[in-house]
C-alpha positions as CSV (number, residue, x, y, z in Angstrom):
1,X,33.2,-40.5,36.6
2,X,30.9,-40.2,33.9
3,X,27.5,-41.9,36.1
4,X,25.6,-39.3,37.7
5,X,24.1,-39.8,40.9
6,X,21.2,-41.7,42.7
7,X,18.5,-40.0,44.9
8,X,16.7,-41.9,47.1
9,X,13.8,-39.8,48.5
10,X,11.5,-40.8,51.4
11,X,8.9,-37.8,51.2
12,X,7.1,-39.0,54.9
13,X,10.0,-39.1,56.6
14,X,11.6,-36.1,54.3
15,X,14.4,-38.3,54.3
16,X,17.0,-37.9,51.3
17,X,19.9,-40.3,50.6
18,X,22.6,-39.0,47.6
19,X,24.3,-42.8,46.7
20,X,25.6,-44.1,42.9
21,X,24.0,-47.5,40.8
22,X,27.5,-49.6,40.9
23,X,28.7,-49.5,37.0
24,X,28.1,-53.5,37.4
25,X,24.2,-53.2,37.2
26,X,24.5,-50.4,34.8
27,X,26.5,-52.6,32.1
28,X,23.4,-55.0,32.5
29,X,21.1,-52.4,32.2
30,X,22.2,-49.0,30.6
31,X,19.8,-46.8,32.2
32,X,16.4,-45.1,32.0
33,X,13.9,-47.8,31.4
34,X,16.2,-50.8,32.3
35,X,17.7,-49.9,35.6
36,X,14.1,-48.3,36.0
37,X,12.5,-51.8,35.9
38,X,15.6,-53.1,37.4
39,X,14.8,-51.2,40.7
40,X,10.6,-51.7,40.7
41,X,11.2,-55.2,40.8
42,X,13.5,-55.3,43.5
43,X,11.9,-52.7,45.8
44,X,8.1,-53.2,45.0
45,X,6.3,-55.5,47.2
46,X,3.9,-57.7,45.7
47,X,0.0,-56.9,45.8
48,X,0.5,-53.0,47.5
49,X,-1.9,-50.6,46.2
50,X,-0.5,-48.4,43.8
51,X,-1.7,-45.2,45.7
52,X,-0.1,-46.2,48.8
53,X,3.0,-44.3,49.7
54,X,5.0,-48.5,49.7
55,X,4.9,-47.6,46.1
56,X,7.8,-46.0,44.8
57,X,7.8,-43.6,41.4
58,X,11.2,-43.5,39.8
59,X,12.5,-40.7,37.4
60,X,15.3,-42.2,35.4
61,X,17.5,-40.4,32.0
62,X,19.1,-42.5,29.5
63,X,22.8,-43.9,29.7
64,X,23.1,-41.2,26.6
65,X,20.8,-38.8,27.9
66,X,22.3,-35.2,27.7
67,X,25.2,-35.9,25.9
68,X,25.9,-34.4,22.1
69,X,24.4,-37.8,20.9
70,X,21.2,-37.3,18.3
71,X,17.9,-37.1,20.4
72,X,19.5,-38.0,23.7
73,X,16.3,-36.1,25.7
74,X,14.5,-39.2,26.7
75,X,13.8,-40.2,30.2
76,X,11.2,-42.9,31.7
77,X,8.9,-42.3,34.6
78,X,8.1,-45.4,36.6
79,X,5.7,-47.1,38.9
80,X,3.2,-49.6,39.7
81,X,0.2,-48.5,37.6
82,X,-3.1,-47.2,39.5
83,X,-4.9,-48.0,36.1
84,X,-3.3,-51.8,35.5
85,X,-2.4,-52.5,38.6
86,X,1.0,-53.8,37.0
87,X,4.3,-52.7,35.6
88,X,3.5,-48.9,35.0
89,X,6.3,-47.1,32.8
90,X,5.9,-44.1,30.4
91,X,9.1,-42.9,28.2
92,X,9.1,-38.5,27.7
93,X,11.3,-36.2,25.8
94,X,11.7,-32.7,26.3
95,X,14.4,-30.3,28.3
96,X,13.8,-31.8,31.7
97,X,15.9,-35.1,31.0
98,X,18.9,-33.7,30.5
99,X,18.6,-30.5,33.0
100,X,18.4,-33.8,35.8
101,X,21.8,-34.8,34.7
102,X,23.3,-31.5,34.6
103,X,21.9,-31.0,38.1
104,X,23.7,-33.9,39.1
105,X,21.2,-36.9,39.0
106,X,20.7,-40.0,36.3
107,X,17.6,-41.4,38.6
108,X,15.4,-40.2,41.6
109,X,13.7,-43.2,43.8
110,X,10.7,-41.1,45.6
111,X,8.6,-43.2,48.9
112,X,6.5,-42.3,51.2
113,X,4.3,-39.8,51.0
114,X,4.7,-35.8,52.0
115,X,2.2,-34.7,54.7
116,X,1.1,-31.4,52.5
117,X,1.3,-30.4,49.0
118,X,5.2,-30.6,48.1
119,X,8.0,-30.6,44.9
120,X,11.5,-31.2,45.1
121,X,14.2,-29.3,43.9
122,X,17.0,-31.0,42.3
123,X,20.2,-28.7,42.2
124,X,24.0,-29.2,41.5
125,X,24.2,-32.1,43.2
126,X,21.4,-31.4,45.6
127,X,17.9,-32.2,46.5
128,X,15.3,-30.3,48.6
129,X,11.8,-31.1,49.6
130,X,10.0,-27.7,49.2
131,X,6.3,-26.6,50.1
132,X,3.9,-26.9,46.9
133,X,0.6,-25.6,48.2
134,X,0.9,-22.2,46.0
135,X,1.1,-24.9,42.9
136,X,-1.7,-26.9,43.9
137,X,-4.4,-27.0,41.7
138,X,-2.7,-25.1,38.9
139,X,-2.7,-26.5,35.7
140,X,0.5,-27.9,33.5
141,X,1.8,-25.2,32.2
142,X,0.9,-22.8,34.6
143,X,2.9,-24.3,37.1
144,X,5.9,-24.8,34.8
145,X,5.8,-20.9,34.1
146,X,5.6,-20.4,38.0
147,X,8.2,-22.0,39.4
148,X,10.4,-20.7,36.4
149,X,9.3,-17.4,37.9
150,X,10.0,-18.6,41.6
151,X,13.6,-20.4,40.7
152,X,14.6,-19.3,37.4
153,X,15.0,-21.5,34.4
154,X,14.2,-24.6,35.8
155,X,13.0,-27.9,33.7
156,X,10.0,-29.2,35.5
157,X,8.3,-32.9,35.4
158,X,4.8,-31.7,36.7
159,X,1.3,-33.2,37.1
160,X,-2.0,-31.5,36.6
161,X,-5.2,-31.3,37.9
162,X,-5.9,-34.8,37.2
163,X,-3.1,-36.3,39.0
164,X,-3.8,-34.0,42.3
165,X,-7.2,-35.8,42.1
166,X,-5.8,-39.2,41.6
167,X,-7.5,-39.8,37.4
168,X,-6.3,-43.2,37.0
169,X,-5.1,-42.0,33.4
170,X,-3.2,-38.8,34.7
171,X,0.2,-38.5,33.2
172,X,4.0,-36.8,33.8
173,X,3.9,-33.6,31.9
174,X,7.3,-31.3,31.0
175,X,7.3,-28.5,28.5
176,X,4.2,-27.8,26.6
177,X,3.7,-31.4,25.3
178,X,5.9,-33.7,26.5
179,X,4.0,-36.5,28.4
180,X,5.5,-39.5,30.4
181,X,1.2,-40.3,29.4
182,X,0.7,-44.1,29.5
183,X,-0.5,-46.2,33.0
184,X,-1.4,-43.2,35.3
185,X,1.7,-42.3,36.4
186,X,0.6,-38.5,37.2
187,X,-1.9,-39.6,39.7
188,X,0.8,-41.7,41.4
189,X,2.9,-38.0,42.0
190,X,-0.6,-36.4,43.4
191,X,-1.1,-39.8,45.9
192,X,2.5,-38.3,47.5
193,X,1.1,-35.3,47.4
194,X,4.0,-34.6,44.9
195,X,2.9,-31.6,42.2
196,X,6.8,-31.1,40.3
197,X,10.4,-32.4,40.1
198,X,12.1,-28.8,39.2
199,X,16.1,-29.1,37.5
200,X,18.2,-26.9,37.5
201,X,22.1,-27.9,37.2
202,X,25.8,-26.4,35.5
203,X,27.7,-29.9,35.9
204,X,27.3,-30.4,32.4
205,X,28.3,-34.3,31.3
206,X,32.2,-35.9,31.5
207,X,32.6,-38.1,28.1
208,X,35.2,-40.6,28.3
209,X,36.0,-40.3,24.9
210,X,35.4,-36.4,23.5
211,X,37.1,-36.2,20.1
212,X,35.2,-40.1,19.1
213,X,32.4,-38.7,20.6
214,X,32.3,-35.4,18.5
215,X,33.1,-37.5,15.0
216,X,30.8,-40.5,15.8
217,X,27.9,-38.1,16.7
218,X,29.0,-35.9,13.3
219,X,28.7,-39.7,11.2
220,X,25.6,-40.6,12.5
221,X,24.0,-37.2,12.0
222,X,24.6,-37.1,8.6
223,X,23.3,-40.9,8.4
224,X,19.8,-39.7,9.8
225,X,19.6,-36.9,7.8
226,X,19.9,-38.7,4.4
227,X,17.0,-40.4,5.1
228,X,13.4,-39.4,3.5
229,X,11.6,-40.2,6.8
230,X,13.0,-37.8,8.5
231,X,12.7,-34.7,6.1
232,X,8.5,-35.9,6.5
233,X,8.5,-36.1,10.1
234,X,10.3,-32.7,10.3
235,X,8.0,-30.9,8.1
236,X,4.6,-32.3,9.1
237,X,5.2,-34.8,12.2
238,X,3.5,-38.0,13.5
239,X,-0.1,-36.9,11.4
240,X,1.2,-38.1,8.4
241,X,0.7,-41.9,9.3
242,X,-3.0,-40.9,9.7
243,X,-3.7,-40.9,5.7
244,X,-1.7,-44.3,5.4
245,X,-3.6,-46.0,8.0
246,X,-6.7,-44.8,7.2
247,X,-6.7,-45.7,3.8
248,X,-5.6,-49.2,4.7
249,X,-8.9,-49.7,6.7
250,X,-6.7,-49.6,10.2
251,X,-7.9,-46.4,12.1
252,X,-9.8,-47.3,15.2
253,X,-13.4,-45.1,14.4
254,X,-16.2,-45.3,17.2
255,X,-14.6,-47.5,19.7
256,X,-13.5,-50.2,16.6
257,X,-17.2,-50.2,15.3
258,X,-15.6,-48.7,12.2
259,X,-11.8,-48.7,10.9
260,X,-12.0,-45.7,8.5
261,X,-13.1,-42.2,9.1
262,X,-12.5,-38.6,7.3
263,X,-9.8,-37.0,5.3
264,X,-10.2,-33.8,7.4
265,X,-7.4,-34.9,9.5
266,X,-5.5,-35.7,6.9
267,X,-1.7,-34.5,7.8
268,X,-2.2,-31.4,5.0
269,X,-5.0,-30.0,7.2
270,X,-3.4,-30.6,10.3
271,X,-0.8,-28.3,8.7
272,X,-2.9,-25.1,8.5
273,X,-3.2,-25.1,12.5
274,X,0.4,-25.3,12.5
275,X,2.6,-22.5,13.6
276,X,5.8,-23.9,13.6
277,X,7.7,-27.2,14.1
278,X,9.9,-27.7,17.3
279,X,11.7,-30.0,19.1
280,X,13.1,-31.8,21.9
281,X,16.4,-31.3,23.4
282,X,19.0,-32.4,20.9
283,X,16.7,-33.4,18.3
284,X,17.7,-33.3,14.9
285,X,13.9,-34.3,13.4
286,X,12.1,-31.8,14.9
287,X,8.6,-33.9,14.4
288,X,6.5,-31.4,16.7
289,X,4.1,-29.1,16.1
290,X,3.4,-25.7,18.0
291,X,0.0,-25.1,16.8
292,X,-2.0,-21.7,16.7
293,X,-4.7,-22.4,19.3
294,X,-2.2,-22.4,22.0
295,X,-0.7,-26.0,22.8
296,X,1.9,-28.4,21.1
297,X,0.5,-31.0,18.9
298,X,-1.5,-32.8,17.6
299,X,0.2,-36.2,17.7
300,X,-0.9,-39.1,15.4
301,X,-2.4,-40.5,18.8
302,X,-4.3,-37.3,19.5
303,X,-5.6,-37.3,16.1
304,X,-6.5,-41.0,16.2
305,X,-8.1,-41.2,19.6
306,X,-9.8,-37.8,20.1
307,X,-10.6,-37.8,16.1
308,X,-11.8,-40.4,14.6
309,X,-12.4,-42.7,17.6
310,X,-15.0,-40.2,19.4
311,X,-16.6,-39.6,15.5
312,X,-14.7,-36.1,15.3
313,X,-13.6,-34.9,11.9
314,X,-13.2,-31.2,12.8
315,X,-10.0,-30.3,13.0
316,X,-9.8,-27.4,15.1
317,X,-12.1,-29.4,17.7
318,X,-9.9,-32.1,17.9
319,X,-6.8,-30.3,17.9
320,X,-8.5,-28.1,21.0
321,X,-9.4,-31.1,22.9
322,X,-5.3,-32.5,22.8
323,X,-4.3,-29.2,24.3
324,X,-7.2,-29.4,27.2
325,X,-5.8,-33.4,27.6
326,X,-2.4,-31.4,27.8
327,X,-3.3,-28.7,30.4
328,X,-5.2,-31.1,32.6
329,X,-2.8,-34.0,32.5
330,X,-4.3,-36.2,30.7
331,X,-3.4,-39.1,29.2
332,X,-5.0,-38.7,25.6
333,X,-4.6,-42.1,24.6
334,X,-6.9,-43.5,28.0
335,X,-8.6,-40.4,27.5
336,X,-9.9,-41.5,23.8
337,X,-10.5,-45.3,24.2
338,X,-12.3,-45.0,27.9
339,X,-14.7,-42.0,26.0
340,X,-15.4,-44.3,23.3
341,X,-15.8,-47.2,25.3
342,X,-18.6,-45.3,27.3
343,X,-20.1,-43.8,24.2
344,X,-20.3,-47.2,22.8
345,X,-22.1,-48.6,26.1
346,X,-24.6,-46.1,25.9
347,X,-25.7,-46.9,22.2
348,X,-26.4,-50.4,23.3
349,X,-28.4,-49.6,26.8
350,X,-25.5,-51.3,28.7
351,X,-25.2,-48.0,30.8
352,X,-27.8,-45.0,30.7
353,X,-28.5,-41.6,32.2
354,X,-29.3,-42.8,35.3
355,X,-25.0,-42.9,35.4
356,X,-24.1,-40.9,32.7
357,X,-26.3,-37.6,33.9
358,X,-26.9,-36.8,30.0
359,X,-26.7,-38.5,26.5
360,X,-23.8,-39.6,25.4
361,X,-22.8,-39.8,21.4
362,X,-20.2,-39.6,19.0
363,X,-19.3,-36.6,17.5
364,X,-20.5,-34.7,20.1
365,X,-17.5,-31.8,20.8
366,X,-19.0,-29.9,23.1
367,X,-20.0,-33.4,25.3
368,X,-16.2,-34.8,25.3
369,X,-15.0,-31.3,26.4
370,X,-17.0,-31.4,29.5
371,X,-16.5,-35.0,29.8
372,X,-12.7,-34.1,29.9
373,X,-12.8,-31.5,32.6
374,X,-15.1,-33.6,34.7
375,X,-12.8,-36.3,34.6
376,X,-9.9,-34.7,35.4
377,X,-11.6,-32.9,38.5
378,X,-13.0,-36.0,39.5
379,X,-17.0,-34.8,39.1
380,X,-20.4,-36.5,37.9
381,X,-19.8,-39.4,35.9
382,X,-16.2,-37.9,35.2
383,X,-15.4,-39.4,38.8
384,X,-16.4,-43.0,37.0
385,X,-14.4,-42.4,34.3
386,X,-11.5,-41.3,36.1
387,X,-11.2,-45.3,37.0
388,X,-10.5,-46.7,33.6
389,X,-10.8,-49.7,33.0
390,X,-11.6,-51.0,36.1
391,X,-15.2,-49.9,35.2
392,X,-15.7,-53.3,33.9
393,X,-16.7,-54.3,37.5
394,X,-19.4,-51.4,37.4
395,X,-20.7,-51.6,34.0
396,X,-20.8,-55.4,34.3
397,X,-19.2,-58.3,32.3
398,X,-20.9,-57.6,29.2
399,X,-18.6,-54.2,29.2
400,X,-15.8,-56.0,28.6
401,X,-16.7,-57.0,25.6
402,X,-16.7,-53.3,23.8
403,X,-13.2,-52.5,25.4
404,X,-10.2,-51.8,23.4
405,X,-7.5,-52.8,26.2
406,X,-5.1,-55.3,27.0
407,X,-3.9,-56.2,30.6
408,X,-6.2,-52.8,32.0
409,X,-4.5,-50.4,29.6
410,X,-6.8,-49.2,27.3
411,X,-4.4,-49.4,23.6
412,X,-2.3,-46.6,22.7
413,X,-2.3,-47.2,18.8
414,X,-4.5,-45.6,16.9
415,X,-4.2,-48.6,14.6
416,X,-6.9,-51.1,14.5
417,X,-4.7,-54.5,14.5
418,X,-6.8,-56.5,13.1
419,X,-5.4,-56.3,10.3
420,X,-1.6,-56.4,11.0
421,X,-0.9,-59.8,13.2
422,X,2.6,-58.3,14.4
423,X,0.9,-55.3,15.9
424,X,-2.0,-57.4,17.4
425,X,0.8,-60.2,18.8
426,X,2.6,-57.0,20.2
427,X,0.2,-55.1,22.3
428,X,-0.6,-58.3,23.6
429,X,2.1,-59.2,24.9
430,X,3.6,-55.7,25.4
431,X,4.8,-55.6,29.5
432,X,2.7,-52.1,30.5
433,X,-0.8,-53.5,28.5
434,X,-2.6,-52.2,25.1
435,X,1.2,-50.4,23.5
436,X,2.7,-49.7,20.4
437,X,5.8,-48.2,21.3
438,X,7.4,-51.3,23.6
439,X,7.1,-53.7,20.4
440,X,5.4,-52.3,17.4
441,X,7.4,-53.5,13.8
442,X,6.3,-50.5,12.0
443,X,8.2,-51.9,8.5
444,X,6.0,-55.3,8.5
445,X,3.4,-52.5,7.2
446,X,5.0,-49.0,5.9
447,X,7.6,-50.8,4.0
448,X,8.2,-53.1,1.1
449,X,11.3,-54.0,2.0
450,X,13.4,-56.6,-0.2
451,X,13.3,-59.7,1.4
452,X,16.7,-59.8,2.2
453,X,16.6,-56.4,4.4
454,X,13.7,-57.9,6.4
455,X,16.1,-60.6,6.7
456,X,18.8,-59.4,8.2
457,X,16.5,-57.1,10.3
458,X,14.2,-60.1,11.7
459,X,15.1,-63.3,10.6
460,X,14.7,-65.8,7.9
461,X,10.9,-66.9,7.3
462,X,9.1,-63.6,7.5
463,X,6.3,-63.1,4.2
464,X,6.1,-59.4,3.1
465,X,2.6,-59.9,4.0
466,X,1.1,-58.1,7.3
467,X,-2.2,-60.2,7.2
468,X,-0.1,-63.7,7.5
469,X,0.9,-65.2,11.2
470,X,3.6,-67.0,9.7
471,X,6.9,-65.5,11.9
472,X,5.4,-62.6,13.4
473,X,7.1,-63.6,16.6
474,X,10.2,-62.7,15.1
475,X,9.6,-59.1,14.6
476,X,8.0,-58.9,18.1
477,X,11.1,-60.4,19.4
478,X,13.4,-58.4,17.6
479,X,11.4,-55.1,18.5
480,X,10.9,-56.0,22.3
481,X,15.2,-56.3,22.7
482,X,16.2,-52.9,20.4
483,X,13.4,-50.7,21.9
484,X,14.0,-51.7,25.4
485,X,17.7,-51.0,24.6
486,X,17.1,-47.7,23.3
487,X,15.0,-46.4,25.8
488,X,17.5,-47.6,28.1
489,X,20.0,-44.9,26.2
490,X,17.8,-42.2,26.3
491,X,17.2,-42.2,22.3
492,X,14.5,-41.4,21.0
493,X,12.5,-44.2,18.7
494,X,12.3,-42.0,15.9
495,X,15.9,-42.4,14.7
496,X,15.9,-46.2,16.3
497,X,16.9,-48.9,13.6
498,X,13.6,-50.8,12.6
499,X,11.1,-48.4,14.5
500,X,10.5,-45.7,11.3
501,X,13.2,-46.9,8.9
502,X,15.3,-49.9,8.0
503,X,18.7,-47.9,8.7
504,X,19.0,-45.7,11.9
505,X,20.8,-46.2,15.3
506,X,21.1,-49.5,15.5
507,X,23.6,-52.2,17.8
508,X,26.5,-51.3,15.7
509,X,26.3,-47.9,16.4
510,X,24.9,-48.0,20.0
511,X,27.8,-50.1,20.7
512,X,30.2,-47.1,19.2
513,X,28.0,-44.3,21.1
514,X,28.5,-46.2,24.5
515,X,32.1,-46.5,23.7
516,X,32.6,-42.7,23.1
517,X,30.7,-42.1,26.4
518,X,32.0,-44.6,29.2
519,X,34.9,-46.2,28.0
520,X,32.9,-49.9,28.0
521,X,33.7,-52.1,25.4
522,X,30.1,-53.8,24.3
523,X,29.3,-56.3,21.2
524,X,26.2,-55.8,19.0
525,X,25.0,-59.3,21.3
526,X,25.9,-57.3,24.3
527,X,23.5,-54.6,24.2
528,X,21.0,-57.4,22.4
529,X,21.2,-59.1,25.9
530,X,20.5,-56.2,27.6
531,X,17.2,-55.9,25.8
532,X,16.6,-59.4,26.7
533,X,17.2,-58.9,30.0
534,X,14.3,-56.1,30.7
535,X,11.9,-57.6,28.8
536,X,12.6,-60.4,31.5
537,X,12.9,-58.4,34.5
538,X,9.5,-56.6,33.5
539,X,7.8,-59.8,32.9
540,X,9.3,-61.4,36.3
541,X,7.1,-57.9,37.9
542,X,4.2,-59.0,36.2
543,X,4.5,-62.7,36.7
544,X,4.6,-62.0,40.5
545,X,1.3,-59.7,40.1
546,X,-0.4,-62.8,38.8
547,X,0.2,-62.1,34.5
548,X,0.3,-64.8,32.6
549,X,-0.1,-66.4,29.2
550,X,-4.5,-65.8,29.8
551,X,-3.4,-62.0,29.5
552,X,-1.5,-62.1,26.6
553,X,-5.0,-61.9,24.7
554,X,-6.5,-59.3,22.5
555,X,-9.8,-57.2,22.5
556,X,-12.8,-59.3,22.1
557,X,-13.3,-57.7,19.0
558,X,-10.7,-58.3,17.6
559,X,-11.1,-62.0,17.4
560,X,-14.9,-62.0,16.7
561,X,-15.9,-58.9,14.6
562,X,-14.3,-58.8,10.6
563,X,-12.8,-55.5,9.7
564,X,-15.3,-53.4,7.6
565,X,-14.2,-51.3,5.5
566,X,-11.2,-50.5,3.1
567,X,-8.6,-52.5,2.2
568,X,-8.5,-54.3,5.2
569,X,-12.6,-55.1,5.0
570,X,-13.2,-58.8,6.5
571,X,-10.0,-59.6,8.2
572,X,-9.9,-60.5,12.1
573,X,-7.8,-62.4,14.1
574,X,-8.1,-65.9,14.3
575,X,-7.8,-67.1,18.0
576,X,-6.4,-70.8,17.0
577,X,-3.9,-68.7,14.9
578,X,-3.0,-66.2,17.5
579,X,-2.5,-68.9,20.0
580,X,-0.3,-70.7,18.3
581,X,1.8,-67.5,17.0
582,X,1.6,-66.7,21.1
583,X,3.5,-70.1,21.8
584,X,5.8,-69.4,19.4
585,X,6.8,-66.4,20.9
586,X,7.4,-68.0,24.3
587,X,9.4,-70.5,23.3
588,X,11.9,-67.4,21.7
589,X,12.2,-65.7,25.0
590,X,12.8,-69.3,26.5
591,X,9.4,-68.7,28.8
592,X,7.3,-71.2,29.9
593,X,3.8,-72.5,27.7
594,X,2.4,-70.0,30.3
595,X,4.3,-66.9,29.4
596,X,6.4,-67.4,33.0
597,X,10.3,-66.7,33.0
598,X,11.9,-69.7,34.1
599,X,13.5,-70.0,37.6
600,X,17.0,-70.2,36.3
601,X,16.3,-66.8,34.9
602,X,15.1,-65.4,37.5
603,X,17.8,-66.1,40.1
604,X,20.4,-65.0,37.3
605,X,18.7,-61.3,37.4
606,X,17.9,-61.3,41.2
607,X,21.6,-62.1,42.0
608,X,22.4,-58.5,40.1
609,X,23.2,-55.8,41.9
């Protein structure tokens, strides 16, 4: 069979149960983030406290994850959020993905909570609940190396310091780099008292269809590797959409004060702190760097978000302070926009040192590295941080008004989308908060694409203009389905059709890849449906948590405060504009005028199983 199996773990009761997902609910799912979502809904109850052990935390790989297909590593980490309070999912590359499936396992469903520091220890086909407390309060990396030395060459999904102390921004780390980071999902393992997930497996993965398999996967590596983009993001990574943004006017600078900030971290200097480039299982892009102060990085996030949104321009600094958000288990995009946000506060006398125990500016290095490591261990006003957004209730209403989130999630885009109304229409309505990566049409900007490529990507109706409203629902819609659907596969984004280039993996050949797998005959519409059909099931969580169309909304600043600088000087969004684009959007993914799924649709997907 070529499904791997389900563990069901209850770590109060150190309970496990070894069972299979029925191939039904995986044809209407896939895998990873689908049957992920698939399974929160139907065995979350509504209104439990994320840090309770009722709330489960699922470790699901990609239908394709493992396998000889291009940048199969991926694997989603999911929960309800302790920082939203809603649908918490994070997507991760890396080795660990594919050492669960050769141990045995597509998806781990952990309960409860262990009575003392624990890990479990996922096997050939088995599972074992093993003591942690010689882990405890090491940090990412450290344990990673130890349990390598305690078990041999295990893959290890791991939280840090921050998680153990519950940092409602702690993420899922494996490797040096690789971060599950967005909605807290770290702290969620250190409320079970969960420090690591180690792999270790030699079942290797049954393909249906071997010698397709081998030629397909041979075809569509030679497709990717004709393509510019991906020579760039192999030689000098996610960095280089700094330049491009920031010459635009679109990099968020000072908490979104500013939109433009300094050419130091330009992707050329980034370079000269680079060692070398590496990648994630499988990959064929290899778009990351290993850089010479001892961490992996930085991303375009980290650059964004600890740069120029905290008024950092040296490079080294910044590039220090993603390996520290690294080692602690930090989320760095949280980590950037909650700094800022506080910084910001403080300029205007909204909070002062009677919370903050010192000053607090931008550009201030040596402030956000203490900052950092009093977050994560949960001291001073790092212990109010550690809450997130939820701070609004402490720094009073007015706070809101300087904070760059959507739905609790402070944004994960460096890009200020003020300027580009398909970004701004997508992290508001993205189903975790504030994220580029569930919806963001990259080409509406990047690109100049003939009109009839944007055509056939999107739809009839689109202008080549990234300032207009007109039919930005369309690229939304169309980046919501094939995203879902390739995290659902494992894939990585990077060589997803529409996400960096108008080419790449898209239904055509996921349909062939699933084919070479499984045996399963899908249609392009097929797997289009199945993209449909999480971004319903995640909205039918949200619904129940009380989301709705007043939370499909935008930064106050982003309505009321013009763009100043660059190219993009003086544009904002329009709120008549962005409600009407909002409706329009709806009304595509059949939802009520108060962004509900309909009834019908949610008895279809409830009577899956």
């Amino acid at each position: 069979m070529y499904s791997k199996k389900l563990g069901i773990i209850d770590l109060s009761k150190k309970k496990i149960k070894i069972t299979r997902t029925s191939e039904a609910l995986q044809k209407q799912f896939l895998g990873g983030r689908g049957l992920n979502s698939y399974y929160l809904y139907k065995m979350i109850k509504t209104d439990i406290d994320p840090f309770s052990p009722e709330n489960i935390i699922i470790f699901g790989t990609g239908l394709l994850t493992g396998t000889l297909v291009p940048n199969s590593s991926r694997f989603n980490v999911s929960a309800k959020s302790p920082e939203t309070g809603i649908l918490g999912d994070s997507n991760c590359g890396g080795y660990f993905a594919a050492e669960l499936r050769y141990a045995g396992f597509d998806r781990l469903i952990i309960h409860g909570k262990a009575p003392k520091p624990s890990y479990l220890y996922v096997s050939d086909g088995n599972i074992e609940i093993k003591e942690a407390k010689d882990y405890w309060g090491m940090d990412t990396t450290n344990v990673q190396q130890s349990l390598r030395h305690d078990l041999g060459h295990v893959e290890a999904a791991v939280c840090g310091v921050a998680g153990e102390k519950l940092v409602r921004f702690a993420c899922v780390r494996t490797g040096v780099k690789n971060a599950a980071g967005r909605c807290g999902l770290g702290a969620v393992m250190g409320s079970k008292n969960l420090k690591a997930i180690a792999a270790k497996g030699t079942q290797g993965i049954e393909i249906v269809h071997p010698e397709e398999m081998l030629e397909t996967v041979q075809e569509l590596k030679d497709y990717i590797m004709n393509s510019k983009i991906i020579s760039i993001l192999g030689s000098v990574g996610t960095p280089l959409l700094y330049e491009v943004s920031n010459t635009l006017g679109a990099i968020r600078t000072k908490n979104s004060q500013l939109n433009a900030w300094s050419e130091s971290l330009n992707a050329e200097v980034i370079e000269t702190y680079v060692e070398k480039m590496i990648s994630c299982s499988s990959c064929i892009v290899h778009c990351r760097h290993r850089n010479k102060l001892g961490g992996e990085g930085p991303e375009y996030t980290a650059v964004g978000l600890l740069g120029a949104n905290l008024g950092l321009d040296n490079t080294a600094n910044v590039i220090e302070l993603n390996n520290i958000c690294n080692e602690l288990g930090l989320d760095i995009s949280s980590s950037g926009t909650i700094l800022s946000w506080a910084f910001e506060l403080y300029e205007k006398s909204i909070i002062d040192q009677t919370l903050t125990e010192e000053p607090l500016q931008f550009g201030d290095f040596d402030l956000v590295k203490r900052l950092l490591h009093k977050i994560s261990r949960r001291e001073g006003f790092g212990n109010i941080l550690a809450e997130s957004t939820s701070n609004i209730k402490r720094f009073g209403k007015t706070a809101e008004d300087y904070l760059i989130a959507v739905k609790g999630l402070p944004q994960s885009d460096p890009h200020d989308c003020r300027y580009i109304k398909a970004f701004a229409l997508g992290i508001a309505t993205s189903s975790r908060g504030a994220d580029h990566l569930r919806s963001r049409p990259t080409l509406e900007i990047f690109l100049h694409l003939p009109e009839e490529v944007k055509e056939r990507i999107y739809g009839k109706g689109i202008p080549n203009d990234p300032t207009s409203y007109v039919g930005k629902e369309k690229t939304v819609y169309f980046s919501d389905n094939i995203f879902a659907a390739i995290d659902s596969l494992g894939i990585c984004k990077f060589i997803c059709h529409g996400f960096n280039s108008p080419h790449f993996v898209d239904y055509t050949w996921m349909k062939k890849l699933i084919h070479c797998a499984t045996g399963w005959t899908f249609n392009e519409k097929n797997i289009q449906e199945v993209g449909k059909r999480i971004i319903d099931i995640e909205r039918m969580f949200n619904n129940r948590e009380g989301i709705t169309r007043k939370n499909d909304t935008l930064p106050k600043r982003y309505f009321d405060d013009p763009m100043p600088l660059n190219i993009a000087k003086g544009h904002h969004i329009d709120r008549k504009e962005f409600d009407t684009l909002l409706s329009r959007y709806y009304k595509l993914r059949s939802w009520t005028p108060d962004g509900l799924v309909k009834k019908e649709r949610i008895n279809e997907l409830e009577s899956l199983q």
